[in-house]
N, C-alpha and C positions, 0 to 999 in steps of 0.2 A: 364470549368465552366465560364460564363459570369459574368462580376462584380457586377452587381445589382441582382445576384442568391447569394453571401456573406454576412454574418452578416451586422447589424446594426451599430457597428467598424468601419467595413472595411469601409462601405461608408461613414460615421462621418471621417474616417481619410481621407476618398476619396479626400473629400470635407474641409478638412484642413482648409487652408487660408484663407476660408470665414467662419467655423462653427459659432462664433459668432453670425457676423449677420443672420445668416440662423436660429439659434435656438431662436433669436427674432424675427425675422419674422411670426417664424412657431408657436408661441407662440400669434403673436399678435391678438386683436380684429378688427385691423383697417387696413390689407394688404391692403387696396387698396390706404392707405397714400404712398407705397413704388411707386406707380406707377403717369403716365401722362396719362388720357383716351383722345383719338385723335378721335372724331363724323366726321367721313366722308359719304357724303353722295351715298346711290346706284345707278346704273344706273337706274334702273324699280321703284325709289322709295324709301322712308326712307331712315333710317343710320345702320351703322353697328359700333363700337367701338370698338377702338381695343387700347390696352394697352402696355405701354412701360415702361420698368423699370430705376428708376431713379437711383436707389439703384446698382453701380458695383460688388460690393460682389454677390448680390442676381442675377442680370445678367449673372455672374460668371458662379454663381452654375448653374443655367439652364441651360448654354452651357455644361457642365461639362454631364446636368443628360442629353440634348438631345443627345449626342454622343453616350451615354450608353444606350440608348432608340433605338437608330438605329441596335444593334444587335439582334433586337428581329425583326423587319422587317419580318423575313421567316413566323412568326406567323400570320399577317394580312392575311386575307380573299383572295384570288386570285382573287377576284371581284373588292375589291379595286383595283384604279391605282391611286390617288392623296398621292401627296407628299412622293414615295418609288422609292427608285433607281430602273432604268432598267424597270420604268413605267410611265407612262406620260399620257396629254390629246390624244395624237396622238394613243397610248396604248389601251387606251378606245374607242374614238372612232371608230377604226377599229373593233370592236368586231360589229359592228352596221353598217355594209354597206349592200348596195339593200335588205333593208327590208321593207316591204307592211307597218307596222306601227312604230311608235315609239314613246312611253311614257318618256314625263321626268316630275317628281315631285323634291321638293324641301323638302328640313328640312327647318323650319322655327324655327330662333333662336338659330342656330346647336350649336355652342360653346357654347353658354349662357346657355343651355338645360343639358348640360354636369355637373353632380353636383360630388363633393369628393368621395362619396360611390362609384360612378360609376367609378370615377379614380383606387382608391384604388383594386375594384374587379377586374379590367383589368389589375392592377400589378399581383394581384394573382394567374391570369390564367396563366399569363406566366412565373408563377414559382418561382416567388420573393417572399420572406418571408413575413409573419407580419406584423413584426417589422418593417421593411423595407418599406414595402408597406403605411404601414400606415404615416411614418415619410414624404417620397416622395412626396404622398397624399394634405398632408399639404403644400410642398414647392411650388408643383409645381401647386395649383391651389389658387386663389385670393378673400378671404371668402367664404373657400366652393363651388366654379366656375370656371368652365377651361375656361379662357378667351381667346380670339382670342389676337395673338400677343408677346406672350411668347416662347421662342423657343420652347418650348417643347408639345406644343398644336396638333399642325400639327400630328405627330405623335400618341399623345394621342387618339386622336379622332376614328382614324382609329381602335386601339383597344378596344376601346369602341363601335364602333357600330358593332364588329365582331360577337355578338349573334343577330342583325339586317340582316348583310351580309349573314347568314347561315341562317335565315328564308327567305328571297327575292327569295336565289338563289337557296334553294329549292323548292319554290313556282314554279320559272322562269322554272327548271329542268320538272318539273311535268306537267306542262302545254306548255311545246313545245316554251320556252322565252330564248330570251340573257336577263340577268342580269349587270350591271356594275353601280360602282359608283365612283365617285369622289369627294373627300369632303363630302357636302351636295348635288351635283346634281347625281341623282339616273336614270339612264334609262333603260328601259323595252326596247324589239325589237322585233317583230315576225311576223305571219302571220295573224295572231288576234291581236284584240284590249285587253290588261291587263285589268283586273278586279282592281282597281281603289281603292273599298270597301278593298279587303284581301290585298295590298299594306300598306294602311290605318293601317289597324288594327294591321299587323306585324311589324309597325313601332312604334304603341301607345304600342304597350305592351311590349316596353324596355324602356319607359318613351319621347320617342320622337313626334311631331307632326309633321301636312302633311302643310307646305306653300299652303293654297290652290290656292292663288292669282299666283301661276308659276304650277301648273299643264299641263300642255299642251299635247296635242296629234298632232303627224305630219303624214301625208300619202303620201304615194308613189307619185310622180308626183307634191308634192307641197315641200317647202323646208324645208329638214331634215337636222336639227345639232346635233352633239353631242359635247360638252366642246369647241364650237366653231367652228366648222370645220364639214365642207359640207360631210354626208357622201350616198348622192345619186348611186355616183358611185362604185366600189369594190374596192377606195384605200381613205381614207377620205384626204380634199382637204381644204386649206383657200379659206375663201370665195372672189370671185370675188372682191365685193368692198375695199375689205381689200388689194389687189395687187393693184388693181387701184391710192387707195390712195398713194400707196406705188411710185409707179412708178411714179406718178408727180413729189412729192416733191424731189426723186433721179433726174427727169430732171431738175429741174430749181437749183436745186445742182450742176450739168454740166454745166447747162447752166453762172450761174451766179455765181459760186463759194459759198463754204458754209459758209462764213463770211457775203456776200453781201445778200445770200439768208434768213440767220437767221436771219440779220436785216430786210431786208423787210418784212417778214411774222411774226416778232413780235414788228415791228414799233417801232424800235431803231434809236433813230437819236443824234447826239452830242448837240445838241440844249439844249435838255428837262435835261442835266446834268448842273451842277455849275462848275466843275472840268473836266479835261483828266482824272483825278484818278478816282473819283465816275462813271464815264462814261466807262472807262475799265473794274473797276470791274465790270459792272451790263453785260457789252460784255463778259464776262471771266466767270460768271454763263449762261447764256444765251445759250452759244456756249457748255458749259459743258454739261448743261441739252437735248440740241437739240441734241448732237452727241449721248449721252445714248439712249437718245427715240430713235432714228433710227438706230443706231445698233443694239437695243434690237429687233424692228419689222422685221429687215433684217436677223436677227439670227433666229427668230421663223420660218419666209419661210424656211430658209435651215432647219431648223429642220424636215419639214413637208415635202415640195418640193426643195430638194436642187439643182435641176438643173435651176430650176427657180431664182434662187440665184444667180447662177455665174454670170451673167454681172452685179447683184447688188454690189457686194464682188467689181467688178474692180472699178466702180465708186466713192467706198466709200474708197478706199487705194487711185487713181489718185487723189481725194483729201484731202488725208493723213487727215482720219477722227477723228481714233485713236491716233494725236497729241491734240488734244481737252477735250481728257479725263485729263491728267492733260499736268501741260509744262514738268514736271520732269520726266524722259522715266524708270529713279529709280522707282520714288512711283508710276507711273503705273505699272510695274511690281508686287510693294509690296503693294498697295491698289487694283486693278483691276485687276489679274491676268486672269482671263475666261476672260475680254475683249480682250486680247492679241490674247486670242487661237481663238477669231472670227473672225480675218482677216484673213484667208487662205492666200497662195500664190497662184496667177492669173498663169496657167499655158496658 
């Protein structure tokens, strides 16, 4: 038996250490006092906001229920691939290679659209009590609204639009379509062009709408993405410009080392400081945040294309890139552990 299939008890004692605040919380008129809302804005446009809790107890507990939230995993839709172990964008988009079209629609307002009931019925389905489901309900969404940002969102979602998922991809079955979604980005594939309208409407009739403003239709011969990645050919690929950029800033990393190259490219000079002190530190975030980004872009290639990777992997150990994450090789270990495991050995 999985632990959020157990009485209302069981998860009251689950959840121990913080009940307190959880049962003010769950009680309160004003959850969104518990949080910071952070307006970032999108690439195509507008913002998205996304919520972070101030409150440790209440942060607590969410990591507490997403852990408990991940055994129900096998439950989500087989369409989905966002955010489930042993499925990714690369996941998805391989379902979508040399096809004559390809639809992607968008949800618009996806988290924001997601209200309590709808939480609540997706606990029910998979088997959780009432009691349970309803108390959950309350903690785990923000007046009534699953907010982007909560651990436990990511997750949620995916089970929320699983009576979405099983009308698409019976639609898709019937009519001769791949189906696949991630998040909110939804793509069709076939030999035809999808019917746009019965998309629509299988979408409005679990309380969802269609982003009309990212509809897009792509055809053979011009260029096809799914979740990022080129899938023209029969194995889905990062796009050219995305290697291109990749490969400069690795040369002039070689070229001029990654101290000399940070500061050129973000116009760090000893001048513009008061102090060696104020001047190091702003060099000591700098170098931290540059070596993230580019081990993070250099990880996603080998994720995708990992042979294309290896002479990246050599250049970024010959300049011991992973000493940048922190100076202490202790709390790199115990803060950044996955950063460790992306420096392979250069064989």
């Amino acid at each position: 038996m999985k632990e959020l299939d157990k009485s209302l008890g069981y998860i009251r004692k689950r959840l121990e250490p913080y009940i307190e605040t959880i049962d003010e919380y769950v009680a309160s008129e004003n959850q969104q006092s518990y949080y910071d809302v952070i307006k970032k804005s999108k690439r195509r446009g507008g913002y998205r906001f996304i919520y972070r809790c101030t409150n440790i107890n209440i942060r607590s507990a969410h990591k507490i229920i997403y852990e408990l939230l991940r055994e129900y995993q096998d439950k989500v839709h087989e369409s989905a691939h966002g955010f489930i172990k042993h499925r990714s964008t690369l996941s998805n988009a391989r379902q979508h290679t040399t096809q004559k079209y390809l639809l992607h629609v968008d949800l618009k307002d996806f988290f924001d659209s997601i209200l309590i009931n709808q939480v609540e019925a997706s606990l029910l389905r998979l088997g959780i009590n009432k009691d349970v489901a309803e108390f959950l309900s309350k903690l785990i969404t923000v007046d009534g609204v699953l907010r982007q940002g909560l651990h436990t969102s990511p997750d949620l979602s995916n089970h929320c639009l699983h009576n979405v998922d099983i009308e698409l991809d019976d639609y898709a079955n019937n009519s001769n379509f791949i189906y696949t979604r991630y998040g909110d980005d939804i793509s069709f594939s076939g030999t035809s062009q999808p019917d746009k309208l019965v998309i629509r409407s299988a979408i409005e009739a679990e309380g969802f709408r269609l982003n009309e403003e990212k509809v897009k239709l792509q055809k053979r011969g011009s260029n096809q993405y799914v979740t990022g990645l080129t899938v023209f050919d029969s194995q889905p690929r990062i796009p050219r410009r995305f290697k291109k950029r990749l490969r400069l800033q690795l040369y002039y990393i070689n070229k001029f080392g990654f101290e000399e190259h940070v500061k050129r490219t973000r116009d760090i000079n000893r001048d513009d400081f008061e102090s060696d002190e104020e001047y190091q530190h702003y060099l000591e975030g700098a170098l931290y945040g540059s070596a993230k980004h580019i081990v993070g872009h250099v990880a996603y290639l080998n994720s995708v294309e990992g042979d294309r990777a290896k002479s990246m992997w050599a250049i970024l150990n010959n300049n011991k890139i992973r000493d940048y994450f922190y100076s202490s090789p202790e709390l790199l270990e115990k803060v950044y552990p996955e950063k460790v495991r992306l420096f392979p050995e250069q064989k």
